[in-house]
C-alpha positions in Angstrom: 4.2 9.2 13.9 4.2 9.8 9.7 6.6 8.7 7.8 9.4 10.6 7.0 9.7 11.7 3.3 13.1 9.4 3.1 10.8 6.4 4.2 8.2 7.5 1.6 10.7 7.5 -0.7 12.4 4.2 0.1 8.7 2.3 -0.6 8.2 4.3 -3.2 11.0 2.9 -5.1 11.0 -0.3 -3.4 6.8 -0.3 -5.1 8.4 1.1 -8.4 11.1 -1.7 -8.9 8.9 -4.4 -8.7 8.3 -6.1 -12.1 5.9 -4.0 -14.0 4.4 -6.9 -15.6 3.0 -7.5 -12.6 0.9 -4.3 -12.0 1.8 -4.1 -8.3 0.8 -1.0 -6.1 2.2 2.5 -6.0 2.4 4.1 -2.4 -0.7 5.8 -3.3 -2.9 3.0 -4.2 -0.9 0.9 -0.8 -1.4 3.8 1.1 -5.1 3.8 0.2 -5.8 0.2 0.0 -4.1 -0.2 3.7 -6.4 2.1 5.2 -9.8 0.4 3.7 -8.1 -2.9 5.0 -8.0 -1.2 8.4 -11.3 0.0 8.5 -13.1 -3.5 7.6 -14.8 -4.9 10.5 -12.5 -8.2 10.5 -8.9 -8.2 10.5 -7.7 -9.5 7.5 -4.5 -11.3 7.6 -1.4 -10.3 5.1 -1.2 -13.6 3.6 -4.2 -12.5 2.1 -3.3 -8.7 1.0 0.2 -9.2 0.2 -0.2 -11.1 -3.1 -2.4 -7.8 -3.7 0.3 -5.5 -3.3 2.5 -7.6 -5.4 0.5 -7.5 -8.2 0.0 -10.7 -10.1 2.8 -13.2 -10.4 3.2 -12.9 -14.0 7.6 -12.3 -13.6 9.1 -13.6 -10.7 8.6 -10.6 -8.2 11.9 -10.7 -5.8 15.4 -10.9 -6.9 16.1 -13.0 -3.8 15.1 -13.3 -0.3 17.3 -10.2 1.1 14.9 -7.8 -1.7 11.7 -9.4 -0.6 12.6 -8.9 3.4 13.3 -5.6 2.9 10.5 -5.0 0.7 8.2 -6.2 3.1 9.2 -4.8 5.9 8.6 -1.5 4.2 5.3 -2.5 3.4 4.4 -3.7 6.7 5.7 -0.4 8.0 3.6 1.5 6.3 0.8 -0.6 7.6 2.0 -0.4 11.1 1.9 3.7 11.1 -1.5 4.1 9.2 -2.8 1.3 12.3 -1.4 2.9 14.9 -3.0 6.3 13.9 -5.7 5.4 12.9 -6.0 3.7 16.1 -4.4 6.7 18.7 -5.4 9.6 16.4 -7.6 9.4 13.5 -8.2 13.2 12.8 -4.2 13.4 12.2 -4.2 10.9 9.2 -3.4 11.8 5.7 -4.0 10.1 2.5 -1.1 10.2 0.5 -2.2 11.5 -3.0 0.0 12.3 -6.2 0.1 15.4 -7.6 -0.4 15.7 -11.4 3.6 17.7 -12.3 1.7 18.8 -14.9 -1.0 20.5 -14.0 -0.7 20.8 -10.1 -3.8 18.7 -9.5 -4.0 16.2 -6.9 -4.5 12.1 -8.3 -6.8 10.9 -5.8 -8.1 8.2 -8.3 -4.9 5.6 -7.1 -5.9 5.7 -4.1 -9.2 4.5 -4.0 -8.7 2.4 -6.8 -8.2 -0.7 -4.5 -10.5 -0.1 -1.8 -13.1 -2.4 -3.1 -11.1 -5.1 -3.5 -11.1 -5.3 0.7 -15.1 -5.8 0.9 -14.3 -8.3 -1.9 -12.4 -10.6 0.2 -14.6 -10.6 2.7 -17.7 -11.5 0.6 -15.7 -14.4 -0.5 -15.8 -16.2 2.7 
């Protein structure tokens, strides 16, 4: 089932409010990097993704344990839905992509801009 455009919306600006000091993902580049993590050959866990997402730990990234819950469980809801498609019905998945408000083009570039770093995990170990 896709995400409705108020859920989009939600971890949009759940993504958006994080510290920008941190350089954590937009929905784009979490949309992408999910599905490259999805497609490796081994599962890898979110203890090892998450900090990705995060960005680095430069600020402290939650404002307390109720915006990191919900934060998460947006995160992880997105993960769910791009798994369980990907899984039932791969043809029907969609990348989310921006779209450039000024000229109409679609910014594919976020969301590939993480993919690598999946492979790079795995070479790690």
């Amino acid at each position: 089932m896709p995400h409705t455009d108020e859920e989009l919306a939600t971890l949009a600006t759940l993504l958006h409010n994080l510290p920008i000091e941190n350089d954590g993902m937009t929905v784009a580049e979490l949309d992408g990097f999910v599905a490259g993590l999805l497609v490796c050959p081994e599962m890898i866990m979110p203890s090892e993704w998450l900090p990705v997402v995060w960005g680095d730990d430069v600020v402290e990234t939650f404002r307390d344990e109720e915006h990191l819950k919900i934060t998460l469980n947006a995160v992880m809801d997105h993960y769910n839905r791009i798994a369980k498609l990907l899984a039932s019905s791969p043809d029907d998945y969609q990348a989310l992509f921006g779209v450039d408000p000024n000229s109409d083009d679609i910014l594919w570039e976020p969301w590939v801009v993480h993919l690598p770093h999946q492979t790079k995990q795995r070479r790690k170990q």
